[in-house]
Structure formats: structure tokens, C-alpha cells
C-alpha positions in Angstrom: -9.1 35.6 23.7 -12.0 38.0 25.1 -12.2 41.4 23.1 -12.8 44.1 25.9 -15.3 46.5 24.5 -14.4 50.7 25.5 -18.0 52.2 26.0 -18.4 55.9 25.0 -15.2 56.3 22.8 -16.5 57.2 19.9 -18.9 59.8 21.9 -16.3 62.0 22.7 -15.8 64.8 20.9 -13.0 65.6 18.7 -10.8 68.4 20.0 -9.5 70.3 17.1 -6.0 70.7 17.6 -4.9 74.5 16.9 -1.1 75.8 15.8 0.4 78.4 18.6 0.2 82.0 16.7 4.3 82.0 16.1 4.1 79.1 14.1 2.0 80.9 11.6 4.7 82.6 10.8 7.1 80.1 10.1 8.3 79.6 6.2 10.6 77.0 4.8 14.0 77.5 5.4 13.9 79.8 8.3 16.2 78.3 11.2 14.0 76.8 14.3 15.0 75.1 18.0 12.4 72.9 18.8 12.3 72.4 22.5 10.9 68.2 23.1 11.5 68.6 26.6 12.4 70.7 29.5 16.7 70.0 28.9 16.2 68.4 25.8 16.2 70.6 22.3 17.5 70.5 19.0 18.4 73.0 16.1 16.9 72.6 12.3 16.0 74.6 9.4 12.4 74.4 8.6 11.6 71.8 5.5 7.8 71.6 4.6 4.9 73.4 6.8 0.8 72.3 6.1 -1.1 74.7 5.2 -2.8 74.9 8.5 0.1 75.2 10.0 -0.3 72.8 12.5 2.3 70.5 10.8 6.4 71.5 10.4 8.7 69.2 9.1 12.3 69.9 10.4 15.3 69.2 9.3 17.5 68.6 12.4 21.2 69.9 12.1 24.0 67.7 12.0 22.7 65.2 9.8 20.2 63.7 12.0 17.1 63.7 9.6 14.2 65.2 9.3 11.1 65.2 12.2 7.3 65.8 11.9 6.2 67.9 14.6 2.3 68.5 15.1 0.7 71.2 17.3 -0.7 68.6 19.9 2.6 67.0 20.7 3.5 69.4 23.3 6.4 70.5 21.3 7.9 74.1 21.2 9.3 75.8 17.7 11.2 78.5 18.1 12.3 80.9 15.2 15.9 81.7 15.5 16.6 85.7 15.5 19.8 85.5 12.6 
């Protein structure tokens, strides 16, 4: 089988993916909506964030585990007024 070769893709420069200001202030425990899709969210409790804070780990309600979300995914946290 032929290998295809991808010319320049190493050239590119790396786009440093940065956190939206809000989720600088997010702290373990507090209760989030994350927002996937326009239609589609779910509620959690915030489990583990990076210290950039361009990684939160949620832990969705219900019992339906626990999900990375990254700053690049396109995904919305939202801090829950209690």
C-alpha cells in the first residue's frame, strides 16, 4: 500500500489554545452546565481543573461519569448562580 506524504504539516504553527476568562474562575466542586451543542447540555459539579485552566473535568449528574472538557473543543462551562 502507497504511504501518501502531507507536505507542510509540520510547518504550521501551533495555535496555543487559551481558557475563556470565566473558566478561570472555576474551583472544584462548584456546580457547571456545560453546553456541547446548541440543544444539547448537561449539568455536573466540577471534579479536577489544570492549572492552566484550560482543562475541567466534570462530573455529569445522574451518574453518567465524568468528562474532560478542553478549551479548544468548542465547549461552553457555565457556573451555576446557587
Amino acid at each position: 500500500m502507497a504511504k501518501r506524504k502531507i507536505s507542510g504539516l509540520y510547518e504550521a504553527p501551533i495555535r496555543r489554545a487559551e481558557p475563556a476568562e470565566h473558566w478561570k474562575q472555576l474551583r472544584q466542586g462548584d456546580r457547571v452546565s456545560v453546553k456541547l451543542a446548541p440543544g444539547y447540555e448537561d449539568r455536573g459539579s466540577v471534579d479536577a481543573v489544570s492549572g492552566d485552566h484550560s482543562i475541567v473535568w466534570v462530573n455529569l449528574d445522574g451518574g453518567r461519569g465524568r468528562t474532560l472538557v478542553h478549551c479548544a473543543d468548542g465547549v461552553e462551562i457555565v457556573r451555576q448562580e446557587s
